[in-house]
Structures are given as structure tokens and as C-alpha cells.
C-alpha angles and dihedrals in degrees: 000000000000113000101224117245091220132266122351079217137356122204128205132169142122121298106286091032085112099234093147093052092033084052103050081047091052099043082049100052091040087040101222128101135311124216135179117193096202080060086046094061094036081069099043098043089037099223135069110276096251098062073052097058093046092040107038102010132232107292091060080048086056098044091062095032088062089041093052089051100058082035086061098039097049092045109027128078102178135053122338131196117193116196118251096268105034090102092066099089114077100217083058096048082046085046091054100045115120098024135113089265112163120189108217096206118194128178114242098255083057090045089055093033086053112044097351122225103249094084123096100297105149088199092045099051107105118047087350091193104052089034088057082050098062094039089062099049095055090040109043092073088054102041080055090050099064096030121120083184134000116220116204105218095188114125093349127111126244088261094041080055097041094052086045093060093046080055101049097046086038089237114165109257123214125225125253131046135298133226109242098224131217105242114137118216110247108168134124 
């Protein structure tokens, strides 16, 4: 039995960066596994996070959110999504020192273009636009921080994004072509 050496690729970025679509992209063209660690916690907890974050609060959500994450380093080789806010937590951006980490950074109109901010998003609820605002203004240092590569998702397609980030990680491509999945973005 091999003992896995962590994920092939790990995306982080804001709600609406399309990790989870970008990710299944990404596990499909390198043929190898895909894992999301929000979906992760949705099993273990055994509820969507935001009735998590209204019946136990955010610091339980965080908890097994950092715990998902070593969970998923330790056990996964192939792609790995982290949820928004997962990099937060300073053992998880140690954790992911040192590994092929690309922040896919999109600009707020893309990210409600894109997934809109009116689904279930605990953080977003009130004033979702100026709430993501100020997200990103505490979270893009970080994200840069434990960033190998960051991938602008403005005006690109899934694929466009999801080659950019083979590219960036220098990761072999296949030929053909991919499906693009539907699969929304709910992190945090």
C-alpha cells in the first residue's frame, strides 16, 4: 500500500471563486480524485453548514472545518477544495505550507455573476456585498500567503481556469476535451 503525499492540487479563494467547479475540472483532466472539505463537514456533522453555523455557531464550523482540512491533507492525493474561510486558521495555512496551493481570486460582480448571494451563505447574509468586501479584505493576504500560484478567474471559463491552474502548478494536461460539471460553490 502506498501512503499518499497529499493532494496533486489544493484551491482556496473567497465564496464564487468556483473551486468546487474548477476542482472537479481539475480531478477529471488529471484523472485522480476530487475532495471538498465543506462537503466533508456537511457528512460528519450531518447537516449543511449553514444550519452549523445557526445551531452550534462559528467557532464549532471552524473546529471541523480545521479538522477536515488535516483530515484531507493527510488522506487525499488528488484535488482538494477548502472552503472560503478555511485559511483562516493559522495551524491550517502552516499545514499547507509547502504544497501546490492556488488561490483562484475573483472580483465581487464575477462572484455574483457567477453563484449569486442570495443562496444559503451564513457569513454573507446581511449586506452580502459589502460583507464579501470586507471578507476579502481580511482573507486575500492570507490566501496569498499560502498560495504556490494565484489564478485570476475574471472573464475566463471554468476550463480556461482550470488549464491556467495545470499551467501554473506545471501539472501534465490530457488531450480532449472536459465536461464542465454542475456543481455550485458553497463555501464560506
Amino acid at each position: 500500500m502506498t501512503v499518499p503525499q497529499g493532494p496533486v492540487a489544493v484551491l482556496v479563494g473567497p465564496p464564487g471563486a468556483g473551486k468546487s467547479t474548477i476542482g472537479a475540472l481539475l480531478a477529471e483532466r488529471l484523472g485522480t480524485g476530487y475532495r471538498d472539505t465543506d462537503a466533508d463537514i456537511e457528512r460528519t456533522a450531518g447537516k449543511p453548514i449553514p444550519e452549523i453555523f445557526i445551531d452550534e455557531g462559528e467557532p464549532h464550523f471552524r473546529a471541523l472545518e480545521r479538522q477536515a482540512v488535516r483530515t484531507a491533507v493527510a488522506e487525499h492525493s488528488g484535488v482538494l477544495a477548502l472552503g472560503g474561510g478555511a485559511i483562516m486558521d493559522p495551524d491550517t495555512r502552516a499545514l499547507l505550507k509547502g504544497l501546490p496551493v492556488v488561490f483562484l481570486d475573483v472580483e465581487l460582480a464575477d462572484a455574483v455573476r457567477r453563484v449569486g448571494l442570495d443562496r444559503p451563505r451564513p457569513l454573507l447574509a446581511v449586506n452580502p456585498r459589502q460583507r464579501w468586501r470586507e471578507l476579502m479584505e481580511a482573507r486575500r493576504p492570507l490566501y496569498h500567503e499560502v498560495a504556490r500560484a494565484v489564478v485570476a478567474t475574471g472573464d475566463r471559463t471554468p476550463v480556461q481556469v482550470a488549464e491556467a491552474v495545470l499551467e501554473a502548478l506545471g501539472l501534465p494536461r490530457t488531450t480532449g476535451t472536459i465536461a464542465v460539471p454542475d456543481t455550485p460553490d458553497t463555501t464560506q
